[in-house]
N, C-alpha and C positions, 0 to 999 in steps of 0.2 A: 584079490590082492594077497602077495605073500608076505610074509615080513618075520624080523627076527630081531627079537629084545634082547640084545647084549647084557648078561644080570649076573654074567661072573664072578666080577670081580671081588675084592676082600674087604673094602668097606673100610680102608683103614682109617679116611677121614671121620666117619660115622660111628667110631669107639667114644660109647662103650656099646653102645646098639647092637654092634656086629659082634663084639666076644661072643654072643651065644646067637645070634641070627643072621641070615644072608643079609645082608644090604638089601635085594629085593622084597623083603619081607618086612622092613622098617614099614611102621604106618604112619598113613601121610589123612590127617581128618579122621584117624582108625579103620581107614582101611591099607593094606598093602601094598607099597606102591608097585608091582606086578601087577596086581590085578585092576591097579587104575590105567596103566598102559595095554593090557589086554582089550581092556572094556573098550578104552579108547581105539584102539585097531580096529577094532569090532566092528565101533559102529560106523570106521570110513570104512567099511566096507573088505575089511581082510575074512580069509575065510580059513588061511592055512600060516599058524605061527608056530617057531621054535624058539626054544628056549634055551637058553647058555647057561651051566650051572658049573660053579665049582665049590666055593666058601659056604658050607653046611648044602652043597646042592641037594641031598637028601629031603632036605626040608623042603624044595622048593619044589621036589619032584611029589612029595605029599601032596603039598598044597594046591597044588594043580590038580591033584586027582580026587582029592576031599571036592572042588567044584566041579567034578566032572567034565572037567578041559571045556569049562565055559561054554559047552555044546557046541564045541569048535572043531578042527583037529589041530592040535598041541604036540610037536616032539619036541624032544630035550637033546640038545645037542652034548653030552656030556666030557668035561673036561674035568672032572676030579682029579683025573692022573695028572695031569701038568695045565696049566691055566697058559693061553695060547694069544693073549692081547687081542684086541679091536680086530685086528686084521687077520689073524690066525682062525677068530674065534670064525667069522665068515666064510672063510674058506672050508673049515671042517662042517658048518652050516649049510654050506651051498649046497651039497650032496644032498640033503634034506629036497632042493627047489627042484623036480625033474620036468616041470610043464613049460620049462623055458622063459617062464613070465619074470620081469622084473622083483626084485627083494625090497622092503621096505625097512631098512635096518633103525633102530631106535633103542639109546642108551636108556635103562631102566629109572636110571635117576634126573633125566630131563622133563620138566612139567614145563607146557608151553600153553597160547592159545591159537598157535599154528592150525592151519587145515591141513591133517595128512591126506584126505581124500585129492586136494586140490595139488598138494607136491606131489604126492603118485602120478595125476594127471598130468601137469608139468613135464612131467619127467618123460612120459610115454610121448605124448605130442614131439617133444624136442628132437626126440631119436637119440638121447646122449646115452654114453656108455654107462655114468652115473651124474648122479646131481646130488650137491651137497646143499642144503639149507644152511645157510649164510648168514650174519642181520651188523649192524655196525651198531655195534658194542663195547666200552672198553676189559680189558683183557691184555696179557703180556704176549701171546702167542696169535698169528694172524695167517691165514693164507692166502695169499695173491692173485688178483683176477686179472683177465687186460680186459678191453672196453668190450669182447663178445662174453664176458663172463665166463674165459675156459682157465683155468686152473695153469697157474705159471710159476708159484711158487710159495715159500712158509717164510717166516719169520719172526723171532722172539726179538723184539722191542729193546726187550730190557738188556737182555745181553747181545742185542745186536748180529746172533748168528743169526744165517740164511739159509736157506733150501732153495735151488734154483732148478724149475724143470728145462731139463737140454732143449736147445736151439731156440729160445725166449730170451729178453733183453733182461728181465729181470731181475733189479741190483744195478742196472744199469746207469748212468744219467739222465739218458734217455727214457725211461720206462715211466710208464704214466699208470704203474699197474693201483688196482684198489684192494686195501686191506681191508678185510671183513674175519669175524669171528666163528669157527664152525661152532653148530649149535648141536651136532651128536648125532643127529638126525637124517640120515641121509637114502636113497635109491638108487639099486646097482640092479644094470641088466645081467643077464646070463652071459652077454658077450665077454664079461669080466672073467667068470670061472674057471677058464683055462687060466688065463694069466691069473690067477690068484693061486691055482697051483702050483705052478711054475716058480713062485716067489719064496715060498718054502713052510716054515710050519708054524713058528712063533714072530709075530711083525704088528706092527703099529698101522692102522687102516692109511694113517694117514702119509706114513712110509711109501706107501703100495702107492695110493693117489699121485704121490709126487712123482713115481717112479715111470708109472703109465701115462700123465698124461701126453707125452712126448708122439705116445701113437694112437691114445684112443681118445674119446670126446670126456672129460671131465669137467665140469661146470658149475658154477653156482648159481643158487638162486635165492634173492632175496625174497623175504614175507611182506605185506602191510604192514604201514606204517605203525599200525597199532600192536605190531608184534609185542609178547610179551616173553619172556624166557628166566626161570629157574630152576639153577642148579642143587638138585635137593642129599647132595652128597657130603655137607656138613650137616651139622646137629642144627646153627642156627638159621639154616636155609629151609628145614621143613613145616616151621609156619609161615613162612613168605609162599611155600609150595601151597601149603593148604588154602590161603586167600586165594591165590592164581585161579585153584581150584575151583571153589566158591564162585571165583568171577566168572567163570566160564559155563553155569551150570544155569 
């Protein structure tokens, strides 16, 4: 399995934590939450991760080599010069994947009790271009499924904008689409890497998703009902993260 923990970004919600450390490096039960998503890769079975650095990346690039790349292999996709979003950061990633095998991508500060071994496999079985893990959650922002579960369209609730992928009813009257919440977590084939360059350098993953799925397979998929999901990118989310934690051990 390949996979790439998205750990760039600035941490703004997690001030004052991040004034002097990456957001990946915040600990979560004392340890880092980096090294709790490594470990976690690990053991569904990744053998080949990168890492996204910008906000103090220096330190993250230590720290990786202080545990000698978890007796993995570890690159660092480095973005210090310009911080490139979700979708940017993949694309300059993907260069990293050259065995053709599917990408396991996963935000740094998502703690779940998903099975990533099981969404990898998901993913491969389906033959989709990507599959995004999904769960019905409340939240303001939503992506829209139709009844095969292929990606048709976004929308913010609150303010009522849309995103509508071309030739879908989507917004329609008609439209029976299902709002579900992404959970950050997501698996991209290689067939994506052309068209992720194509789309250019700085971009929102989920820009890219809405954009494609009009030609390639984009999909979601829901977890067990016992799914559990937090977002540990406030201050007061990282003992809710560390219970999750707890529970799952």
């Amino acid at each position: 399995m390949n996979a790439l923990i998205v750990a760039a970004g600035l941490g703004t919600r997690l001030k004052p934590f991040t004034d002097t450390t990456p957001k990946a490096l915040v600990p979560i039960a004392g340890v880092p939450m980096l090294e709790h998503q490594i470990r976690k890769l690990k053991e569904a079975g990744a053998s080949h991760i990168v890492v996204n650095v910008h906000h103090f990346g220096q330190q993250i690039i230590d720290f990786v080599h202080s545990r000698n790349d978890f007796g993995m292999r570890i690159d660092i996709s480095d973005e210090r010069g310009c911080l490139l979003d979700t979708g940017g950061a993949l694309r300059q990633a993907s260069h990293f994947f050259t065995d053709g095998e599917p990408v396991l991508v996963h935000n740094v500060d998502i703690f779940s009790n998903a099975s990533l071994a099981d969404l990898y496999a998901q993913h491969v079985s389906s033959g989709a271009d990507a599959s995004l893990l999904v769960s019905r959650r409340e939240t303001a922002r939503y992506l829209a499924f139709n009844d095969a579960m292929h990606l048709v369209g976004w929308t913010n609730v609150k303010t009522q904008q849309r995103k509508v992928v071309s030739g879908t009813d989507f917004g329609q009257p008609e439209s029976k689409a299902t709002l579900l919440a992404f959970a950050g977590i997501h698996v991209v084939s290689s067939t994506l890497f052309d068209a992720l360059d194509r789309f250019g350098s700085i971009f929102s993953i989920i820009d890219f998703y809405l954009s494609a799925a009009a030609r390639y397979d984009i999909r979601g998929i829901e977890p067990p009902a016992d799914f559990r999901l937090v977002d540990a990118g406030k201050p007061e989310s990282l003992p809710l993260a560390a219970e999750l934690l707890q529970s799952t051990m």
